[in-house]
VEXDREN-2710 file (C-alpha; in Angstrom, 1 decimal):
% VEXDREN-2710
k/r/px/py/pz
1/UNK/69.8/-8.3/0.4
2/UNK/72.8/-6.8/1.9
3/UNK/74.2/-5.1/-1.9
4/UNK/70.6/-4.1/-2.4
5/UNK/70.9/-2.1/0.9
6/UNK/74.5/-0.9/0.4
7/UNK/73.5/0.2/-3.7
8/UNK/70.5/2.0/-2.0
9/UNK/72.7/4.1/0.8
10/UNK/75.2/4.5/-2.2
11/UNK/72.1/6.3/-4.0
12/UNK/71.1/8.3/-1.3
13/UNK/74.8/9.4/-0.5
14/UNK/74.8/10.4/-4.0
15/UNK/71.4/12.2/-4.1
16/UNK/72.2/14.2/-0.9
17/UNK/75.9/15.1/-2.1
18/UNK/74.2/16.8/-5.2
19/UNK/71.2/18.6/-3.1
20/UNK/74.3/20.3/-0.8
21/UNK/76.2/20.8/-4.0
22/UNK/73.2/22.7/-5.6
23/UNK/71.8/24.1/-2.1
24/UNK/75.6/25.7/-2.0
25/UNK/75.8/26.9/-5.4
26/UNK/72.2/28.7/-5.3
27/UNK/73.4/30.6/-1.9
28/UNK/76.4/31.5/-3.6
29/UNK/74.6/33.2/-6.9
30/UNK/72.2/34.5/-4.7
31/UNK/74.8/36.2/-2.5
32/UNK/76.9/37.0/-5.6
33/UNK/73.9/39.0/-6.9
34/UNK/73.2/41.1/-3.6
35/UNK/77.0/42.3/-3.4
36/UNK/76.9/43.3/-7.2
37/UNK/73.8/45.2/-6.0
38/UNK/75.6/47.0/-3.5
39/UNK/78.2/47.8/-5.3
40/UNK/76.0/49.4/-7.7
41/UNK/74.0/51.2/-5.0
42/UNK/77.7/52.5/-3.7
43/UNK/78.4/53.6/-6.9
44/UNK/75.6/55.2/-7.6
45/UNK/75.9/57.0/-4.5
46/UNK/79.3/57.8/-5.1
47/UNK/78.4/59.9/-8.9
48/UNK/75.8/61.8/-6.3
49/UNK/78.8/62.8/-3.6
50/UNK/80.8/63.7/-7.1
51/UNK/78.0/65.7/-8.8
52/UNK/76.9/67.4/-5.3
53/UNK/80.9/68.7/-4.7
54/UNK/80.5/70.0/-8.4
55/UNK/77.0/72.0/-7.2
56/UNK/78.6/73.2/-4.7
57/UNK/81.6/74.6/-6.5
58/UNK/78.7/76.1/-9.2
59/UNK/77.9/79.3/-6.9
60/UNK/81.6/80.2/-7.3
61/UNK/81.9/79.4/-10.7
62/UNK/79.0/82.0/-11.5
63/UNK/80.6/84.3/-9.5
64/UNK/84.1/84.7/-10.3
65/UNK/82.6/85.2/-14.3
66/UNK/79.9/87.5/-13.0
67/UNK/83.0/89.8/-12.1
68/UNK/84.0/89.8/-15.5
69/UNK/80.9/89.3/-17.7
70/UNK/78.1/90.8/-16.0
71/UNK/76.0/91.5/-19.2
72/UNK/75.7/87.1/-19.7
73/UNK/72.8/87.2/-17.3
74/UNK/71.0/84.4/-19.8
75/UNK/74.1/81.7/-19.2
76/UNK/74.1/82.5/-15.6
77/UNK/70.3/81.7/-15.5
78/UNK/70.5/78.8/-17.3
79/UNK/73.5/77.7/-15.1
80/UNK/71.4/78.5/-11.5
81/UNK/68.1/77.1/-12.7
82/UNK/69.9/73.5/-14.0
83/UNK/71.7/73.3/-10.7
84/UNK/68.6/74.2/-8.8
85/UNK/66.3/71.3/-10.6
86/UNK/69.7/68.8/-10.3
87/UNK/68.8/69.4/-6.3
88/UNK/65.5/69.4/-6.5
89/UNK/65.0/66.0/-8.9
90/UNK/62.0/64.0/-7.3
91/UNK/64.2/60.7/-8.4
92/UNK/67.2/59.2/-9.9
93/UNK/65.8/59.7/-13.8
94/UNK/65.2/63.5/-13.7
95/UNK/68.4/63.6/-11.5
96/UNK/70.8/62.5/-14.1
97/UNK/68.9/64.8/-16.6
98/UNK/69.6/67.5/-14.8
99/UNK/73.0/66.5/-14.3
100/UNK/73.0/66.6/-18.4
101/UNK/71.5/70.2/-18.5
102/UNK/73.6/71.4/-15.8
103/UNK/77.2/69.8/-18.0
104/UNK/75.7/71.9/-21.1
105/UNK/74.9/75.4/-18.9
106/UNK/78.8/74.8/-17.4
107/UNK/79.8/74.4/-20.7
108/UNK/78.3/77.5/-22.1
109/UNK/79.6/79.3/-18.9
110/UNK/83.0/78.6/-19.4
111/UNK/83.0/79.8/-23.4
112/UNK/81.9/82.7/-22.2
113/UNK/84.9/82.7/-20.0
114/UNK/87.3/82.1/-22.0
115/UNK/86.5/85.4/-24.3
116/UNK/87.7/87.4/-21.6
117/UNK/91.7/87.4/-20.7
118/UNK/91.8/89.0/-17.6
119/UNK/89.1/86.4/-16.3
120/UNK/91.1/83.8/-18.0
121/UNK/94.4/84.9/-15.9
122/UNK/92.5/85.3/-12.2
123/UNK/94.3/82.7/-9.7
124/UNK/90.9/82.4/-8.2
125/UNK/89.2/81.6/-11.9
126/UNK/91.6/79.5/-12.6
127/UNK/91.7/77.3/-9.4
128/UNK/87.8/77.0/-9.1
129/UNK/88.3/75.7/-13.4
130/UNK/90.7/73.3/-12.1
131/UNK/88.7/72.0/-9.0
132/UNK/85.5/71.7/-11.9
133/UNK/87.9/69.8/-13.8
134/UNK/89.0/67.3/-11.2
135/UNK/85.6/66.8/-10.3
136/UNK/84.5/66.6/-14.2
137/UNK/87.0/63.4/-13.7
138/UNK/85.7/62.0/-10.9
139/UNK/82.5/61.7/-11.8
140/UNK/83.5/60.0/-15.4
141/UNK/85.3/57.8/-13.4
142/UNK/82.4/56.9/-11.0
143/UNK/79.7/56.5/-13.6
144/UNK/82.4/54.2/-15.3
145/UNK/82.6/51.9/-12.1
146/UNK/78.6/52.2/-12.0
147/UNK/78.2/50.5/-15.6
148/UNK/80.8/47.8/-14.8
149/UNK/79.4/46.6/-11.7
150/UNK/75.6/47.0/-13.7
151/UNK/77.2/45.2/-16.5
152/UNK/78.7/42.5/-14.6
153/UNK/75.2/42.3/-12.3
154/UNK/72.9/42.5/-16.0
155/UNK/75.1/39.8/-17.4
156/UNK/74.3/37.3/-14.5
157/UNK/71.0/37.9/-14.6
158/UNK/70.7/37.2/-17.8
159/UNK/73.0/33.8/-18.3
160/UNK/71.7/30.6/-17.0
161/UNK/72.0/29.1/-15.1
162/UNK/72.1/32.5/-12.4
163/UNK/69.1/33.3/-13.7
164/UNK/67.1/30.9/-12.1
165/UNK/68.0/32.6/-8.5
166/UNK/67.6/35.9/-10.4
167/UNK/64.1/35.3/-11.3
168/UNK/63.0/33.3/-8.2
169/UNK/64.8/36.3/-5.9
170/UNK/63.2/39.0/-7.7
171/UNK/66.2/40.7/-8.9
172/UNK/65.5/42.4/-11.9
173/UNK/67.7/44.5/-14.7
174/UNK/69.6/47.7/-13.6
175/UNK/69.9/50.5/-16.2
176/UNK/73.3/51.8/-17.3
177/UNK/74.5/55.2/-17.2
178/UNK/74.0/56.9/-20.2
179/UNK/73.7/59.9/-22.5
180/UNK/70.3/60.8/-22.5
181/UNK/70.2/62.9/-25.7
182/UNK/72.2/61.5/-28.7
183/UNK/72.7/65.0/-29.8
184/UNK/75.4/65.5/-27.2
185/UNK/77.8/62.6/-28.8
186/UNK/78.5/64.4/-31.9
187/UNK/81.5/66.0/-31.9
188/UNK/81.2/70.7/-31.1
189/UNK/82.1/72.6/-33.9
190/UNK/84.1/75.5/-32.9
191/UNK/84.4/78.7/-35.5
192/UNK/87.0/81.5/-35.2
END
């Protein structure tokens, strides 16, 4: 009677070691997946402190080649109308499509910059082109930390066995930061 009793605690020892093991691991996963989603949420946040800097910096831009181009009303319309719907986007979809439209209207602004050498030689040009550019960086970089962490969050949320917690927590797939319109991969083709 007394190995039947010892073999049962033995049992019970074991059973309870493995519901602490697996109560551990499924607050671990499930904490794992809320600091992936705030990491996301931060980097998300930081492409919007990027992009607003670079909205910002827009008025200037316009300005500066105004001085010198005054006859491009069309680019500078285009410019001021994508920046205006980029602050105005009801949410985070039409946000980052205006982002896109506002990249192509900069674009277009600065060729039309660059045929005029006086505009090209202004310390004032030149500096606010620089900013742009730094901030043209930053926000690459950002949206590059954004798809890692969604990657990293996406994967274990898809793998077993994290999905489990996933699906029992509600956590549900995060959409990477992409190029909305295939068209703009394709490489510019500049004539002389």
């Amino acid at each position: 009677m007394g190995t039947d009793l010892t073999a049962l605690w033995i049992v019970l020892g074991i059973v309870a070691a493995a519901a602490v093991i697996i109560i551990i691991w499924a607050v671990h996963a499930y904490n794992k997946f809320i600091r992936l989603s705030n990491d996301i949420d931060e980097a998300a946040s930081t492409i919007q402190v990027f992009e607003k800097k670079r909205s910002d910096l827009i008025p200037n831009v316009v300005s500066a080649v105004k001085g010198y181009a005054a006859h491009e009303t069309e680019i500078f319309d285009s410019v001021t109308k994508a920046r205006e719907r980029v602050l105005s986007a009801p949410d985070e979809a039409a946000r980052q499509k205006s982002e896109e439209e506002l990249g192509g209207a900069l674009s277009r602004l600065l060729a039309v910059a660059e045929a005029y050498p006086d505009l090209k030689a202004n310390t004032n040009f030149l500096n606010l082109q620089n900013q742009l550019e730094q901030i043209e960086s930053e926000i690459a970089s950002a949206r590059r930390y954004y798809n890692a962490n969604v990657k990293l969050y996406n994967t274990r949320l898809q793998t077993w066995p994290t999905s489990i917690i996933a699906r029992r927590q509600g956590f549900t797939r995060r959409p990477l930061y992409e190029v909305p319109d295939p068209g703009e991969l394709q490489n510019v083709k500049v004539a002389f």
